[in-house]
N, C-alpha and C positions, 0 to 999 in steps of 0.2 A: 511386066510390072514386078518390084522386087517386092519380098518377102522382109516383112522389120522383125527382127529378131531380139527379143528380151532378152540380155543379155541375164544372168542372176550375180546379183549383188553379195558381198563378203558379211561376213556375219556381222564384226564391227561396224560396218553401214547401216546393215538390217538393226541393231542398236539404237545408233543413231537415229534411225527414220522415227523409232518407235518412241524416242525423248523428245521428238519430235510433232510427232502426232501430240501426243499426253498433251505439251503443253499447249499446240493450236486447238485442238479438241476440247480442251479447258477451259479456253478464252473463249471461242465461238458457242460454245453453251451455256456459258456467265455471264459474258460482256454487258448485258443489261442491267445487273446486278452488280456486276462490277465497274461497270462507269458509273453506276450513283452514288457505291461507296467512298469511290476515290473520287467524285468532286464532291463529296460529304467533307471527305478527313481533309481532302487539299485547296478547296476553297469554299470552306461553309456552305456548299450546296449551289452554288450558283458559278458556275466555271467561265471564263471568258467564251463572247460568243465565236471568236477568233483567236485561237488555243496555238499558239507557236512551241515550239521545242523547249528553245528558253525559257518560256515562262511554265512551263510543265517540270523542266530541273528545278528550277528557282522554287519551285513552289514545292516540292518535296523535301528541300533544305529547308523551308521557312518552315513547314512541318517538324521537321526536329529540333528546328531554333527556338520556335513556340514552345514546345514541351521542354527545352531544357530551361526556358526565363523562365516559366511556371517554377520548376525545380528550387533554382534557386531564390526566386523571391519566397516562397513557402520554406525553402533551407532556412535564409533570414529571419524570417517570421521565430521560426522554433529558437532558434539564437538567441533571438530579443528576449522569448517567453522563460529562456531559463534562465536568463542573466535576471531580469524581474524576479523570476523565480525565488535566486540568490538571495536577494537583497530582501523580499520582504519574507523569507524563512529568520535570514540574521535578524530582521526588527521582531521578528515572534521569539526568537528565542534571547535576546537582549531584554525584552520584557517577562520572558516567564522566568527567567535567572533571577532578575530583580523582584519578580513576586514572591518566588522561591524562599530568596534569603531574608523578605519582611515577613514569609511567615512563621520561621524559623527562630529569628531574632524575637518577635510576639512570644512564640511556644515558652523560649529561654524567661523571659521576661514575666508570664504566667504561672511559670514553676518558682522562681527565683521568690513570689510574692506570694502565691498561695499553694502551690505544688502541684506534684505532680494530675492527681486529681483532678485540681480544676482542670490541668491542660486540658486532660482524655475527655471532658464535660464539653468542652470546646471543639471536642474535632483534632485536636491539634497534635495528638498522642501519634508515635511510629514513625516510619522514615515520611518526610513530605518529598509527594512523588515528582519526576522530573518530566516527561511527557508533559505535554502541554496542555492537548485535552482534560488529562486526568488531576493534572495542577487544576485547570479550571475547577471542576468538579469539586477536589478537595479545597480550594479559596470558599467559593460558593455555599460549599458547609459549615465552614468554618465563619461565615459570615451571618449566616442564619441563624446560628446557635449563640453568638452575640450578641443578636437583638435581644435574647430572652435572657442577656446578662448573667454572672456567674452563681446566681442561684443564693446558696445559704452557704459558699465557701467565704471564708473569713482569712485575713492575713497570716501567716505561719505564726509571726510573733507579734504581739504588740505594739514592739515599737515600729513595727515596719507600716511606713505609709505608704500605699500600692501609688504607682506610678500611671498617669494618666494617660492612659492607650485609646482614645478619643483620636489622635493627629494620625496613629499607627493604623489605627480601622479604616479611617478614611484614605488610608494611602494603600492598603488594599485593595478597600473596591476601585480606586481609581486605575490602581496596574490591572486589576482583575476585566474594568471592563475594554481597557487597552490590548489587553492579552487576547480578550473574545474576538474584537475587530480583527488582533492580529490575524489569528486561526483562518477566517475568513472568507480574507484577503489571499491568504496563502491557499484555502481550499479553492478558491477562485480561478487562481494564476493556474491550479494544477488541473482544471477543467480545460482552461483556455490553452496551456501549454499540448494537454491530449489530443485537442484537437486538431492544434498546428501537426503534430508529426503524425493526426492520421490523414490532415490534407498533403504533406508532405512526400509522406508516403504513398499516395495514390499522385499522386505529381511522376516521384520518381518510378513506379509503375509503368505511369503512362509514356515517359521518358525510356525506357527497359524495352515498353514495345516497339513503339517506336526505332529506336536505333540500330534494330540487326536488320530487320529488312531496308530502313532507310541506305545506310550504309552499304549495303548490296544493290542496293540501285545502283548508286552512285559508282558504285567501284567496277560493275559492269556495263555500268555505260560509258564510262570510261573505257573497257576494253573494248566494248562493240564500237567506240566511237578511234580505233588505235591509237593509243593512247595510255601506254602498260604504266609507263614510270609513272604517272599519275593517279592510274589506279591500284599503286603499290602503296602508294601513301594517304588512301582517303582511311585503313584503319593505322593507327598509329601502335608502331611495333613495338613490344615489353620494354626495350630501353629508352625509346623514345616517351611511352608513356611516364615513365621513371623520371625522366629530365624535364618533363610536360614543358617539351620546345617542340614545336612543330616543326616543318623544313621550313625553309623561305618562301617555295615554289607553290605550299598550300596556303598559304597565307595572302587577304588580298592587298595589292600592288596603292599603298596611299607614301605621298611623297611628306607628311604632314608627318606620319609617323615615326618616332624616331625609335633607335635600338632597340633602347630599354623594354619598350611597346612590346616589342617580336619578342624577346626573350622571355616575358611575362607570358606570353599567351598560352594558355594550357590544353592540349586536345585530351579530354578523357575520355578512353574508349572500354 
C-alpha cells in the first residue's frame, strides 16, 4: 500500500489559503446574523421562499436605486424650500423697505411741523433701523407713543397748520402688521427648509453607504461570473463621470428609447 505524501505548498498559496479561511470562517460563524441582515436591507425582512441568482442581483441594485430615489426626491424637496425661501425673504423685505421709508417720511414731516423734539417724543429720532426684526420693534414703538399723541408740543410757527398724519399712522400699522406675517413666514420656510437638507442629508448618507459595497458586489460578480469588460464599467471612470455618458453596453437594451435618452443618462459614482 503506498504511502500519500503532503506535498508542502509555496508561501503565496499558504496566503491565499489564509484569505481564504478569513472569509469562510467569517460567513460560517455570522451567517445567521448575516442572512437576517441582508433579507432586512434587501427585502424588508421577508426574502423569497425560492431565492434564484437573479433575483438576489436584482435585488442588490434595487437597493441602491432605492436609496438614490430617496436622494433625489429629498434633493427636490430642498430646491423647492429655497426657491420658496427666495420669494417670501423678497415679499419681507419689499415690505420692510416700504415701512422703512413711511417711517421716515412721518420723522421728516414731525420735524418739518413741530421739530425736532417732538420727533425724539415719538420714537422716531436716529437712523431707522434696516433689519427687519428690529424695524419691527422700532414701528411698534413708534406706534405706542402715538397713541399718547404729541403731548404739549405746539407748531414751530403760527402760521403752520400741522398736517393730518391719521391716513400715515394707519399705513404704518397696516405694513407693520404685514412685515410681522412676513418675518414668519420666512422663520417658517427656514424651519422647513433645515429639515429638508437634514433629511436629505441622511438620504445621501444612506446613499454613501450604500454604493461602495453595492458596487463591489456588482463588479465582482461580474468577475466571478467571467465577465471582466463588464465589470470594468459598473464604476464609472473620472472621464466618464465628467461626460455623465455611460457606455451603451451598461445601459438597459429599450427599442422605445431614443439617442437623446442615452446621452442624458448620468452614472454618478
Amino acid at each position: 500500500m503506498g504511502i500519500l505524501v503532503m506535498a508542502k505548498i509555496s508561501k503565496t498559496t499558504a496566503n491565499k489559503r489564509e484569505l481564504t479561511r478569513a472569509i469562510a470562517s467569517s460567513v460560517r460563524a455570522h451567517h445567521a446574523a448575516l442572512e437576517a441582515n441582508l433579507e432586512q436591507v434587501l427585502f424588508d425582512g421577508s426574502a423569497p421562499a425560492s431565492l434564484t441568482i437573479g433575483e438576489f442581483v436584482q435585488a442588490v441594485v434595487a437597493t441602491l436605486e432605492a436609496s438614490y430615489e430617496a436622494l433625489e426626491l429629498h434633493d427636490q424637496e430642498v430646491a423647492s424650500e429655497v426657491a420658496q425661501d427666495r420669494q417670501k425673504r423678497a415679499r419681507r423685505d419689499e415690505i420692510g423697505s416700504r415701512l422703512r421709508k413711511r417711517l421716515i417720511l412721518l420723522r421728516t414731516l414731525i420735524e418739518s411741523d413741530y421739530g425736532p423734539a417732538a420727533a425724539r417724543h415719538l420714537g422716531l429720532s436716529g437712523v431707522t433701523p434696516d433689519p427687519p426684526d428690529q424695524l419691527v420693534n422700532f414701528a411698534q414703538n413708534v406706534l405706542h407713543r402715538l397713541n399718547d399723541g404729541l403731548g404739549d408740543f405746539e407748531p414751530l410757527l403760527p402760521e403752520i397748520t400741522p398736517q393730518d398724519i391719521t391716513p400715515r399712522v394707519a399705513a404704518i400699522a397696516q405694513d407693520l402688521a404685514s412685515l410681522t406675517a412676513a418675518i414668519a413666514a420666512v422663520d417658517q420656510d427656514v424651519r422647513e427648509t433645515q429639515r429638508s437638507q437634514d433629511q436629505r442629508n441622511q438620504a445621501l448618507a444612506r446613499w454613501t453607504q450604500n454604493y461602495a459595497p453595492i458596487a463591489g458586489i456588482i463588479e465582482n460578480l461580474y468577475r466571478l461570473a467571467r465577465m471582466p469588460d463588464h465589470a470594468e464599467r459598473v464604476r464609472p471612470t473620472s472621464r466618464r463621470r465628467r461626460a455623465s455618458q455611460p457606455k451603451s453596453e451598461d445601459l438597459p437594451q429599450d427599442s422605445t428609447a431614443s439617442s437623446s435618452d442615452t446621452e442624458n443618462t448620468t452614472l454618478d459614482g
